[in-house]
Every structure is written in structure tokens, then in C-alpha cells.
N, C-alpha and C positions, 0 to 999 in steps of 0.2 A: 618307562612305559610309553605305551602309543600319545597318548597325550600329553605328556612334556618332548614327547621329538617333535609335536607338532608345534607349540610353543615354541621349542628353539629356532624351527624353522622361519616363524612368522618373526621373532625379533631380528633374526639375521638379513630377510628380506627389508625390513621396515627403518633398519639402522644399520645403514652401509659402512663397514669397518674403516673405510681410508678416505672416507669422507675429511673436506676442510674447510677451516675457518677462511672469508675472505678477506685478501690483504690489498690495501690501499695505496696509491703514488698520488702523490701532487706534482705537476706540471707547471710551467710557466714558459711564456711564449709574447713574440708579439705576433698579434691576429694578419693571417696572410690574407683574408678579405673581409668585407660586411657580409659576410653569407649567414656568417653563424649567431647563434641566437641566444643568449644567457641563462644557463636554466634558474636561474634566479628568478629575474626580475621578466623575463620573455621579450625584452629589446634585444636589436640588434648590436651585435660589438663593432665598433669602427676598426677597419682595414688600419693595420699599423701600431695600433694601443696594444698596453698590455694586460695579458688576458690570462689567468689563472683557473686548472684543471684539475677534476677527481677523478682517478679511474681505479675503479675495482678490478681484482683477477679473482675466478672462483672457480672451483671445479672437483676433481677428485684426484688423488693421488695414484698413480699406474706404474708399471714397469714400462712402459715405453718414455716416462716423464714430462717432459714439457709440452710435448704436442695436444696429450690428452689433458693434463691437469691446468691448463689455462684457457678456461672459459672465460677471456679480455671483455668488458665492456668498452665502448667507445667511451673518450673522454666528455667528461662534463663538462663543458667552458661557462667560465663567471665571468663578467665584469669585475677590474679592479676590488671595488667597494663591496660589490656582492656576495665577494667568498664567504666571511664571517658568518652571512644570514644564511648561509648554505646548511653548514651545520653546527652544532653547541661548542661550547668552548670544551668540556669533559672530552668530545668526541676526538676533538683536535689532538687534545692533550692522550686520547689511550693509543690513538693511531700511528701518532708522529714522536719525534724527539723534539728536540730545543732549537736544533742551528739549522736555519732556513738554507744555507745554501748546501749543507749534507744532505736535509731532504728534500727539497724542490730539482726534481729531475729539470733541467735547463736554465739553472738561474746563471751559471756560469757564462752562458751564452750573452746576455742582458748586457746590457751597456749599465757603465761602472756607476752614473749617476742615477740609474733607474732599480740599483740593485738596493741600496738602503730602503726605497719602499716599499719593497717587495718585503724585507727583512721586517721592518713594522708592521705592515700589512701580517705577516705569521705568528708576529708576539699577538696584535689584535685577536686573530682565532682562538688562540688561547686564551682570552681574558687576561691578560697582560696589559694593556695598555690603546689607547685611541685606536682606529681607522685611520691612517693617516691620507693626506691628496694622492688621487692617483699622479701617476707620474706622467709626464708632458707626452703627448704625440711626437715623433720622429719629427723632426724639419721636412721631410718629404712625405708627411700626412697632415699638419701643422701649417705648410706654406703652400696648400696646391695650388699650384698654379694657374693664374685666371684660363677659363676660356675663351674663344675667340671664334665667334661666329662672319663665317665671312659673306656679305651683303652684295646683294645684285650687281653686276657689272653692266653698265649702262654706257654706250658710246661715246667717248670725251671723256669717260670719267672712271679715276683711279678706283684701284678694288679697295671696298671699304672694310675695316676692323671693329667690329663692336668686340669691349670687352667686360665682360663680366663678372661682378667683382665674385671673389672667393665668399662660400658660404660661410655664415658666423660661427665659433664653438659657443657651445652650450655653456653657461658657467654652472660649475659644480658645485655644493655644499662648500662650506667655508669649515678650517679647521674649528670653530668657534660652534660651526653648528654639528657638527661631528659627533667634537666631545660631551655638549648637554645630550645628544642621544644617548651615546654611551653611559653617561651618568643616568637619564632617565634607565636606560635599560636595565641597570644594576637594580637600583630602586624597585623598579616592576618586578624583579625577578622573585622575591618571597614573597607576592601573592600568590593566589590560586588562580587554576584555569578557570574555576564558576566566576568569580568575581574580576578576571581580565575580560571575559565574555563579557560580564553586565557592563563592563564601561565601555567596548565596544558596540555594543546593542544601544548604550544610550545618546553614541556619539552618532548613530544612524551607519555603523562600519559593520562588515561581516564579522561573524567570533566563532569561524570557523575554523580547524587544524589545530597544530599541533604549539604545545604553550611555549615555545621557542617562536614560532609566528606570531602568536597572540603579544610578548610580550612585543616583539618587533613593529610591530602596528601600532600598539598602545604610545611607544616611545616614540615612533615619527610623528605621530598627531599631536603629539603633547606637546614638543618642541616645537614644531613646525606648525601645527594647527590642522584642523580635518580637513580632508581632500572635501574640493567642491564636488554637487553631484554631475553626472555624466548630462550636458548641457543637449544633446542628442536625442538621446533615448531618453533621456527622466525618468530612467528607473534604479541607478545603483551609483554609490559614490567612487567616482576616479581612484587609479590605481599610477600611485608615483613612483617614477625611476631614481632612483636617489645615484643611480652612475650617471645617467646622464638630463636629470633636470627635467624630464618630460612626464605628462601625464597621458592615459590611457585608459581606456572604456574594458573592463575585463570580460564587459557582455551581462547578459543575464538569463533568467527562468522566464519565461509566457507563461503564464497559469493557464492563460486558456485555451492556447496552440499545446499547450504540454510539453514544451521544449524549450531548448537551450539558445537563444537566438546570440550573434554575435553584432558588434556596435562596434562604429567607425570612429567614435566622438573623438577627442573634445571638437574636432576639425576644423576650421579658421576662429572660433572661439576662444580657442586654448590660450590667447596674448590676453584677454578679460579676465580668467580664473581669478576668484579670492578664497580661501581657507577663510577656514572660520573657527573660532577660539575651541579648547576642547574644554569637556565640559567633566567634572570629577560627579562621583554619586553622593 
């Protein structure tokens, strides 16, 4: 009757027949500049290091094929360290298989010493096994070469060279501290979100998102001890790069501007910072 044609029509519009599932690549590269930004952790990836991607394809299935049915995202780029916290180990595990260098579209590329960490770095997403150190910068991002500013030329007197020593690397998390994350995280991971919230609420940290975050925060403070607050603004605790050893001001709420304001901190402060012990309920 008129009333189930009308029903089929509405399921047929509502539930597109050749609709698809999206399917996922991981990437691996090293970063052609500091442009790009870690959707992890929101620092910038250094020009040269290796830098790990998600990218989705989604769309619908057609007879004209590939043009239409590849709605690409641009890739995600991570930091080394950052992929795992990207997303859950289950996720790793429905999306991928097992041998990092059949899935990782460009590991073949990698230089042969930087490919083993890559390969632990994939068992890690899985819940397999540590985070291991990322792998060294290239010698030609690693050794840059001093600068050389050249000084006033003054009559009788030779042009002069000031040189500039190369800027420091950051040192990174030690294998030592890695693995007690990794152990704290396992640990955390059979609580509940209400009660990862209250021991973040009483360590003075956000407990906000999803209980893959919650538990990720709970385990670096643990270990490492709670971020100090933003020395700045004084209004929210420091948000740590765990690729690259830096802290950062995430911003906050004005209650009474009614907005979002953003913060410069820790700014010449940041060499004082102390953590401070995390506290259980």
C-alpha cells in the first residue's frame, strides 16, 4: 500500500546501499620540515626525525571507482613516542596485522638502523611490549652546522667570524622511564573512568576525555610526578611533551570574559619547573 512505499522509500534514502566502512594506512617518514605539528601532543616535529601517520580513506562505492569512492584525509603525523597515545591498543590490533614493515607504507625507505624502532614502536601500539627511544636524528639534523655571523668590517681590520654554538637536543624520557609508564598504564587500565577522573581532580589535573586519555595522564604523573602549574597565567597545570621534554601552557576558560583565552607560559621559567609528588585517594 501507499504507506509501506513510503517507508521503503524513506529507508532507501536514509541507508545508502554501497555505503563503506573506513579503511586505515600507517605511514612512516622522515619529517621534510618543522612545519608540521603532532596531532598528539600539538608540538612541533623536528625537520629530519622520524615521524609516524594515520590516514583514513572513506567514501562510497561507484561505478566510476576510485575517483569517487576515496574521500583521503590528509595524514595525521605523530611524534615517534606519540603514536601509541593516538589510539588504543584493540584499535591497532582490528585495523593492522602483525609485520610492521607489510603494514607501514614507507618503512622500506628508513635507514636499516632506524627500522628496528620503528618495528617496536608497532608491537608497543599493540600492547605488545615498551615504547622504545626514538631513533637518533640524521647526522645532517643532529650535527647542524654552527652559524656564522659575520662582524663589521672596520679599516685595518680583518672580517671577523663569530660562531655560534649549535643548539642543544632535548633529552628524552629514558628507557627506564618508559617502561614504569607502560607498567603504570596497564595497572590504571581496570579502573573506571569515575574514579581515573577523581584522582585526576585531586591531583589539581583535567579528567576530562576519553578513558584511553584519562588513563594516559594518570600514568605520567604517577611516574613522573604532576605537572607544575602554568607559572604565567596561574590558572591551569602544564601540559608535558613526552617526545620532546618540553612543557606548555594548554590555555584556559576566563569565567568572566566568558572565553577561552590562550597562554604563552612556561616562558624563561620553564629551566625552575618542579613536579610535585602524585597523590592516590
Amino acid at each position: 500500500d501507499l504507506q509501506a512505499a513510503s517507508s521503503r522509500q524513506i529507508v532507501e534514502v536514509c541507508v545508502p546501499p554501497d555505503s563503506v566502512m573506513p579503511s586505515f594506512t600507517l605511514e612512516v617518514e622522515y619529517a621534510k620540515s618543522n612545519r608540521a605539528a603532532c596531532k598528539q601532543c600539538k608540538d612541533k616535529i623536528e625537520k629530519d626525525t622520524v615521524r609516524l601517520g594515520i590516514k583514513a580513506s572513506t567514501g562510497e562505492a561507484t561505478e566510476e571507482g576510485a575517483s569517487a569512492s576515496h574521500a583521503i584525509e590528509s595524514v595525521r603525523w605523530h611524534h615517534f613516542a606519540c603514536l601509541p597515545r593516538a589510539r588504543g591498543a584493540a584499535w591497532f590490533k582490528k585495523n593492522f596485522g602483525e609485520s610492521a614493515q607489510d603494514i607501514i607504507s614507507g618503512f622500506a625507505e628508513l635507514k636499516a638502523e632506524d627500522q628496528n624502532p620503528v618495528r617496536e614502536l608497532f608491537r608497543a601500539c599493540r600492547g605488545e611490549g615498551a615504547v622504545p627511544p626514538a631513533p637518533a636524528a640524521p647526522a645532517a639534523a643532529a650535527e647542524t652546522p654552527a652559524k656564522k655571523v659575520a662582524g663589521k668590517k672596520r679599516k685595518g681590520d680583518a672580517e671577523a667570524d663569530i660562531t655560534e654554538p649549535p643548539a642543544k637536543k632535548v633529552a628524552v624520557l629514558s628507557p627506564e622511564q618508559q617502561a614504569a609508564i607502560e607498567a603504570a598504564k596497564a595497572a590504571l587500565a581496570s579502573k573506571s573512568a569515575a574514579v581515573l577522573g577523581a584522582l585526576l581532580q585531586k591531583n589539581g589535573l583535567p579528567k576530562a576525555g576519553k578513558k584511553d586519555e584519562l588513563v594516559e595522564r594518570c600514568a605520567e604523573s604517577k611516574v613522573l610526578g604532576v605537572p607544575p602549574e602554568c607559572p604565567t597565567c596561574e590558572k591551569v597545570k602544564l601540559k608535558f611533551a613526552m617526545a620532546t621534554g618540553k612543557f606548555s601552557c594548554p590555555g584556559f576558560f576566563d569565567s568572566e570574559e566568558k572565553r577561552f583565552k590562550r597562554c604563552k607560559g612556561p616562558g624563561d621559567a620553564a629551566a625552575d619547573l618542579q613536579r610535585t609528588a602524585w597523590l592516590e585517594l
